[in-house]
N, C-alpha and C positions, 0 to 999 in steps of 0.2 A: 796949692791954692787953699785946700781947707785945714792946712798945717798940721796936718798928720807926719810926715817927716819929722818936725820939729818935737813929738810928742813921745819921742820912744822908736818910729820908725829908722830912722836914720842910725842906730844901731847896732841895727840889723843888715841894714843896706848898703851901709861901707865897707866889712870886712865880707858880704857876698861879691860885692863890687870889687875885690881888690883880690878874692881867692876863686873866684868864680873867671875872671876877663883879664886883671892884669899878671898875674903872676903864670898861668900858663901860658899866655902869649909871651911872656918874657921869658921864660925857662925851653920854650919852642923855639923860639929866636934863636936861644944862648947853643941848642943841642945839634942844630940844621948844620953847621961846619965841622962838627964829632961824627955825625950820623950819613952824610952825603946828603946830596938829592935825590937822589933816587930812594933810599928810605924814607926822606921825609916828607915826598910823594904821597907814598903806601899809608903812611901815618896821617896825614891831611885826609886822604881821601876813605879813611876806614874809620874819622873822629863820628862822622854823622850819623852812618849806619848805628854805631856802637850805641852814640847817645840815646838813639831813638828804641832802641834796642832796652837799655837798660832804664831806661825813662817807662818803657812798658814792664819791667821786671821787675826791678825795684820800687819807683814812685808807685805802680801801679795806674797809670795813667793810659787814656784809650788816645791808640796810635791809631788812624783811621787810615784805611787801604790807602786812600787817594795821599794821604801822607807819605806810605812808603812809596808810592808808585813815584813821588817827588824823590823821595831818597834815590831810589834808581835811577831816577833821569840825570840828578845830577850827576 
């Protein structure tokens, strides 16, 4: 609406958009029939821990209990 996208954002937002959402979802599609189910299981369910994990290590960013405690539940 205040045309920020248009001004340079936009950028930046299509190759996060494209290497960030589509390209691992599509190379995880492509590896699920090489890999079985049952690895790609273990892989699914170890992406979240991992992200939050290194989203605390690397970004440096504050993961708050009640955060992880979401992570465990799922």
């Amino acid at each position: 609406i205040n045309g920020s996208m248009m001004e340079g954002l936009l950028i930046y937002a299509l190759p996060l958009a494209l290497f960030g959402g589509v390209v691992p979802t599509l190379f995880f599609t492509l590896g699920v029939p090489h890999i079985g189910g049952g690895l790609a299981t273990i892989l699914g369910a170890a992406e979240l821990p991992m992200a939050a994990l290194m989203s605390s290590i690397v970004l440096r960013e504050n993961v708050h209990m009640l955060q992880w405690l979401g992570v465990a539940v799922i």
